[in-house]
C-alpha positions in Angstrom: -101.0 -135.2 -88.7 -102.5 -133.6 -91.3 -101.3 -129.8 -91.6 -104.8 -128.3 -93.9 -103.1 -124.9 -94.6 -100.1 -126.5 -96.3 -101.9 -128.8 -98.5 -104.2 -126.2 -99.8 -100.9 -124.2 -100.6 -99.2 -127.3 -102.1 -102.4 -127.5 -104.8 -103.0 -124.1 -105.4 -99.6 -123.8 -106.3 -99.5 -127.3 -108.6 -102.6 -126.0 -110.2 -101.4 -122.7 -111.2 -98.0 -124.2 -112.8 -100.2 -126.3 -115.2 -100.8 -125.3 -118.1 -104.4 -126.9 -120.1 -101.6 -127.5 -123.0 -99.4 -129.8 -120.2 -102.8 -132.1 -119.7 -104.1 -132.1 -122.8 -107.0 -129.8 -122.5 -107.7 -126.7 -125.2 -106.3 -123.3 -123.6 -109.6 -120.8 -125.1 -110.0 -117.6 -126.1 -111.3 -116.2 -123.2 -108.9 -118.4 -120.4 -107.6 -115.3 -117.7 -105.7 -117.2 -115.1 -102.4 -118.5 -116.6 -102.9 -122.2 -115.2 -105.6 -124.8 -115.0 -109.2 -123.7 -113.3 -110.4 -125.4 -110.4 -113.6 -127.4 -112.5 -110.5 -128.4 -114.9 -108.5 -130.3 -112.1 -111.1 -131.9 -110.5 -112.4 -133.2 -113.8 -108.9 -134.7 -113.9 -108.7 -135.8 -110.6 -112.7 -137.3 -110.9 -114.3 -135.2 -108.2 -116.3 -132.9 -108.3 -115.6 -129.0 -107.6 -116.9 -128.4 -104.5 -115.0 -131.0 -103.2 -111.8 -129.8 -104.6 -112.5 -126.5 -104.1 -113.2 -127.3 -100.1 -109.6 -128.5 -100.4 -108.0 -125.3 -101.5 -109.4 -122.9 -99.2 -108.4 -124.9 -96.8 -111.9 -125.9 -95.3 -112.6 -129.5 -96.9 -112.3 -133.2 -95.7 -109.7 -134.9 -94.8 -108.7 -136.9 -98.2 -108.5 -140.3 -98.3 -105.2 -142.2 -99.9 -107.3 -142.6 -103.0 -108.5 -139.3 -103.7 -104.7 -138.5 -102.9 -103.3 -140.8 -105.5 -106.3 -139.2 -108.1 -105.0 -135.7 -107.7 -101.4 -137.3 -107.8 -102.4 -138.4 -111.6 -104.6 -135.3 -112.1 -102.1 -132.8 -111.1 -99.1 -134.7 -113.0 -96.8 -135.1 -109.7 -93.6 -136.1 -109.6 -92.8 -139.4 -107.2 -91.6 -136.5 -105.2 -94.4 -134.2 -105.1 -96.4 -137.2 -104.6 -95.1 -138.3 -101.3 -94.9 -134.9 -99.8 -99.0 -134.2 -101.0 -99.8 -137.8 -98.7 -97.6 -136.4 -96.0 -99.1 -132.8 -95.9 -102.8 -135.3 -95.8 -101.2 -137.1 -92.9 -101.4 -140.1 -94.8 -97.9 -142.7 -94.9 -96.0 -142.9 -97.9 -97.6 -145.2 -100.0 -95.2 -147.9 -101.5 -93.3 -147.2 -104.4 -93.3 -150.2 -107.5 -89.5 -151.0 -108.3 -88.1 -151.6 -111.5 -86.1 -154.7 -112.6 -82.8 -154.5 -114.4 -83.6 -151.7 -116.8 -81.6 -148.9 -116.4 -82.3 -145.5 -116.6 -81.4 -143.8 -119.8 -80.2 -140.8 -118.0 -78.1 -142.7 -115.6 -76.8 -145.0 -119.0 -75.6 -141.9 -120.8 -73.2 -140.3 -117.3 -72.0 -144.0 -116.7 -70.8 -143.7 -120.4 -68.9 -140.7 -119.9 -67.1 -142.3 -117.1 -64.4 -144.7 -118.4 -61.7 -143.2 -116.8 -63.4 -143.8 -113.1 -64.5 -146.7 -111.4 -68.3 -146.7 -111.7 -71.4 -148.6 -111.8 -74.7 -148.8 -111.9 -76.4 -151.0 -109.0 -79.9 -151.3 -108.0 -81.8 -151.1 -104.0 -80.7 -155.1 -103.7 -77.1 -154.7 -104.0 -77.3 -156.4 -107.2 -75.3 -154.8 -109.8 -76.3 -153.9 -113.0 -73.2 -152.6 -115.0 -69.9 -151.4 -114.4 -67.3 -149.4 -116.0 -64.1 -151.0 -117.1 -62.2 -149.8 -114.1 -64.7 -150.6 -111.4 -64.4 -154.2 -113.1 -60.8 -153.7 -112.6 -61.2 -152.8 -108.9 -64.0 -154.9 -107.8 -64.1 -157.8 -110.3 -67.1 -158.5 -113.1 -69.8 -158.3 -110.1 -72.4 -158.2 -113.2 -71.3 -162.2 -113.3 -73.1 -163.5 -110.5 -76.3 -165.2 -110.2 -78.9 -166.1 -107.5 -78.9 -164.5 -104.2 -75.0 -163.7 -104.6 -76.1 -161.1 -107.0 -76.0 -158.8 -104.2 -73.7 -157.7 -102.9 -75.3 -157.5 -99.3 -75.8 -161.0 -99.6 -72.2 -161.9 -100.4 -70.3 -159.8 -97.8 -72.5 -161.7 -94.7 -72.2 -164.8 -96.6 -68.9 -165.5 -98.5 -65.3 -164.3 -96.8 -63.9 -164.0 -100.1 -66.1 -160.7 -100.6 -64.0 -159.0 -97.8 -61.3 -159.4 -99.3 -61.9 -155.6 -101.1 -61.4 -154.0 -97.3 -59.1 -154.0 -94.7 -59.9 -156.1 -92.4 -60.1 -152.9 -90.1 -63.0 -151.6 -91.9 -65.0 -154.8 -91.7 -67.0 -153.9 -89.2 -68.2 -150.3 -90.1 -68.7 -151.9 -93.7 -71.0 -154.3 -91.9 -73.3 -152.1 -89.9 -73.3 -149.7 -93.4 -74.7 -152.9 -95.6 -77.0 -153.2 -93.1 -78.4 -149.9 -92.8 -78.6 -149.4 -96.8 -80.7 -152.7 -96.6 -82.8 -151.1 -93.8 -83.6 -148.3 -95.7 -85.0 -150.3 -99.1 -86.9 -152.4 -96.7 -88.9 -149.5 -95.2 -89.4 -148.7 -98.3 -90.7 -152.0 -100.3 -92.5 -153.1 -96.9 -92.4 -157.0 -95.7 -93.8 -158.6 -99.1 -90.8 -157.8 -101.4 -87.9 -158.7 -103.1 -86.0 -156.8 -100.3 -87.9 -158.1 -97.3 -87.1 -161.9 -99.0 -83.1 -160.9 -98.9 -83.5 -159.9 -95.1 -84.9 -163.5 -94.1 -82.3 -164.9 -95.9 -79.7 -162.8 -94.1 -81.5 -163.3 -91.0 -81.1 -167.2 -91.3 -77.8 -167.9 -92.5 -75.7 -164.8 -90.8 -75.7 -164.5 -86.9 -73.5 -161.0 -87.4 -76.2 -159.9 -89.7 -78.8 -160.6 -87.6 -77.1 -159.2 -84.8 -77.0 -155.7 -86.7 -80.7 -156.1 -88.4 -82.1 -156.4 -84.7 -80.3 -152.3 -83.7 -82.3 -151.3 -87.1 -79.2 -148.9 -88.5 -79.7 -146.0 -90.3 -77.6 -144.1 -93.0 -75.9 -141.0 -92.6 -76.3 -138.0 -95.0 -72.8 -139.0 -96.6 -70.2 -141.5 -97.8 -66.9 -141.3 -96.0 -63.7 -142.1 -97.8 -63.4 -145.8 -97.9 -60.2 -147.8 -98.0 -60.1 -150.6 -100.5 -57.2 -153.3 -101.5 -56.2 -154.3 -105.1 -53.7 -157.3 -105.2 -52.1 -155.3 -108.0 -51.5 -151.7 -106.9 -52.1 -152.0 -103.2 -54.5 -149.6 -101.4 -56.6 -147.0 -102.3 -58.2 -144.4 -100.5 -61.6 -143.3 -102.3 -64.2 -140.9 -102.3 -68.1 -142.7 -102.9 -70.3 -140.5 -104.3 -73.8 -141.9 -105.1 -76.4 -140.6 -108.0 -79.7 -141.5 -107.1 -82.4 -142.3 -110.1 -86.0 -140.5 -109.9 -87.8 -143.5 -108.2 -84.6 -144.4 -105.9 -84.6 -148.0 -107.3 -81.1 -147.9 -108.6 -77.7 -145.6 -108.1 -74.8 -144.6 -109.6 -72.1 -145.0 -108.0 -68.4 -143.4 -108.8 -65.3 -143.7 -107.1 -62.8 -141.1 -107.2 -59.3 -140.0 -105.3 -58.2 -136.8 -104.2 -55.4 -135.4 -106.7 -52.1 -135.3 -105.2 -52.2 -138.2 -102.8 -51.1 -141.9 -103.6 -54.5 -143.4 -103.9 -54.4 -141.1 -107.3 -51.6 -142.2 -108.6 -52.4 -146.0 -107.7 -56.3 -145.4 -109.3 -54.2 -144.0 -113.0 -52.1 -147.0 -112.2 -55.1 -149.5 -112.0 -56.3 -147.9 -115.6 -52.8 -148.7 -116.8 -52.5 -152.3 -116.0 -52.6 -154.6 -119.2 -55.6 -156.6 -117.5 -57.2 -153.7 -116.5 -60.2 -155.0 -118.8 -61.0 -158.0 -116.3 -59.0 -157.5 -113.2 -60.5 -159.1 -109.9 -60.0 -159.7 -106.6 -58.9 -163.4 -105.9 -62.1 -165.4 -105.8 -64.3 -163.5 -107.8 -65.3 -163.8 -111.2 
């Protein structure tokens, strides 16, 4: 349901942050009001004023999702800002486009400054895209794999080799977790994507996937600590905590263990180890 009174805050307030300078537009001698005037967004949004204006008061129609994504490009919106202006219209979100492989800058230059910590970079699929030299000692070259087996979703329901990483004790909560992150990139891409594709493909060759995929899981707001076995320095107890990019199509993921406790001491053991370049888990790459 729309909620009027909001979304005429919501633009008031966008309009007042811009400056003519931040869209291109001449500031003027005689300008009083330190952001854009009404006539000036709804040039830029290609409507006219009254319409606009209707919006701001809050008295005027109920927008459609195109005049929506207009004042989206007008008002220079973050993806952010964006989803909560077709929320405060009562629209759904509309459907965010993913990126491929390319990865963030931002996200390039942390993942650089992380070579003492197991770390990588992975996108919504599973699939991931680069790893520091640590995380290829803990998990193997997971960059290596091709086809479907590039995620990592899709190797955990399909190949018993993958499991190997966990106790088998955790299997199960590891499970329903894959599951629900897959859940949550396929509300998000809807049924024609890359995403939805995976799913069948899960769906056909995984009863225990299926199984989960039918309850519809959903994440929790955190990562618990998560046990994981090297064949080298035994088990480690570590911390996930995930960096999420601007658009949500890829995260960075790092790995760390709580000072003072034996998973520390095994993790500065791992980044001793001779192999530590190209360690994997039997069965791997």
């Amino acid at each position: 349901m729309a909620d009027r009174a909001a979304l005429a805050a919501f633009l008031r307030a966008r309009r007042e942050a811009l400056q003519p300078e931040d869209v291109g537009l001449p500031r003027g001698r005689r300008r009083r009001t330190g952001g854009l005037r009404r006539e000036e967004v709804a040039a830029l949004c290609d409507m006219s004023v009254d319409y606009y204006s209707r919006l701001e008061q809050p008295r005027g129609p109920h927008p459609s999702e195109q005049m929506l994504a207009a004042m989206a490009r007008g008002l220079h919106l973050s993806l952010e800002e964006r989803d909560l202006l077709f929320q405060l219209a009562g629209h759904a979100l509309p459907r965010r486009v993913w990126r491929g492989d390319h990865i963030n800058p931002g996200m390039m230059r942390i993942l650089d400054r992380l070579e003492d910590t197991p770390a990588q970079v992975m996108n919504h699929l599973g699939e991931t895209l680069r790893q520091t030299r640590l995380a290829v000692a803990l998990f193997g070259d997971e960059t290596a794999y091709t086809g479907p087996a590039r995620s990592a979703h899709y190797r955990w329901f399909t190949d018993p080799v993958a499991r190997m990483v966990h106790p088998e004790d955790d299997h199960a909560e590891q499970s329903r977790l894959m599951v629900a992150d897959l859940h949550g990139a396929y509300i998000r891409d809807g049924g024609d994507s890359r995403v939805a594709e995976l799913v069948d493909t899960l769906n056909r060759e995984s009863p225990e996937f299926a199984g989960i995929w039918r309850e519809r899981p959903v994440l929790g707001p955190y990562c618990a600590t998560k046990r994981f076995r090297h064949p080298q320095v035994g088990t480690l107890e570590l911390h996930c905590q995930t960096l999420v990019d601007p658009d949500q199509s890829q995260r960075l993921v790092v790995y760390t263990a709580t000072p003072g406790i034996e998973s520390h001491t095994n993790l500065r053991l791992l980044a001793l180890l001779p192999n530590a370049e190209g360690t994997s888990v039997p069965g791997r790459p």
